[in-house]
N, C-alpha and C positions, 0 to 999 in steps of 0.2 A: 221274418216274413210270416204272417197271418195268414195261412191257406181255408181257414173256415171265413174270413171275412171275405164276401165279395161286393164292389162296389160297381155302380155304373159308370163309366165315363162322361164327362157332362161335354154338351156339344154337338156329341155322334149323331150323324145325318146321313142314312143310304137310300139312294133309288134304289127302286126294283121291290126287290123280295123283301118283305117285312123278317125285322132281324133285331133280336137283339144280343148287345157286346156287353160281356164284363171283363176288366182286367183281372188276371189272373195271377201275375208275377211278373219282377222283372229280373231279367237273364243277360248271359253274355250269347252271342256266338262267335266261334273260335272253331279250327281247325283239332280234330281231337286224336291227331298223329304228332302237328307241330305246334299247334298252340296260334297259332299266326289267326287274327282278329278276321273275321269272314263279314261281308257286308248283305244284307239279304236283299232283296228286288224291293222297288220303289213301292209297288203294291200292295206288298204284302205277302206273305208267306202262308203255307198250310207247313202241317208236322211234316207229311210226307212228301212233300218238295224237293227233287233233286236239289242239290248244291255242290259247288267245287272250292276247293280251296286254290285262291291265284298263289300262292308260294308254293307250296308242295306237290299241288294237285289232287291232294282226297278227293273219292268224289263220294258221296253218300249222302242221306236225306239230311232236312233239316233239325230233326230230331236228335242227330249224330251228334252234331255241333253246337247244337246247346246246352248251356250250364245254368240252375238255379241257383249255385253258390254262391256265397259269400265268400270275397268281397268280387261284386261285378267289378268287370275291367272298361274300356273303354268302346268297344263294340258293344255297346249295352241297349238291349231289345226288350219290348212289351210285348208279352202273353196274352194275347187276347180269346174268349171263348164264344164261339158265336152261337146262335141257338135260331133257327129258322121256324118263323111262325106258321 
């Protein structure tokens, strides 16, 4: 993974607030008590986002449960960084 490169996502279209997305990384999220694969909200997530895990029940931010590692598993999530104009 290449953390000095960043590119834009091609496509990206928001109302509202002028914004712009680059991708940042991609990650797992997982429960980081059992391991058990965590699904984020349709929406979309910030870092600090409550989250629960449905097997064990951790509950902590979203920040908690994300991995940049290698190798991603099958919950595998886009890092996105927004920048408000």
């Amino acid at each position: 993974m290449d953390l000095n490169r960043v590119e834009q996502p091609s496509g990206h279209h928001e109302h509202g607030e002028s914004r712009s997305t680059w991708q940042l990384a991609t990650g797992t999220l997982a429960c980081p008590s059992c391991d058990a694969p965590v699904l984020p909200s349709a929406g979309g997530m910030s870092a600090a986002d409550p989250l629960e895990c449905g097997f064990c029940g951790t509950v902590g931010r979203v920040s908690q449960f994300l991995s940049l590692g290698e190798p991603t598993r099958p919950a595998r999530v886009t890092v996105r960084v927004s920048a408000i104009a």
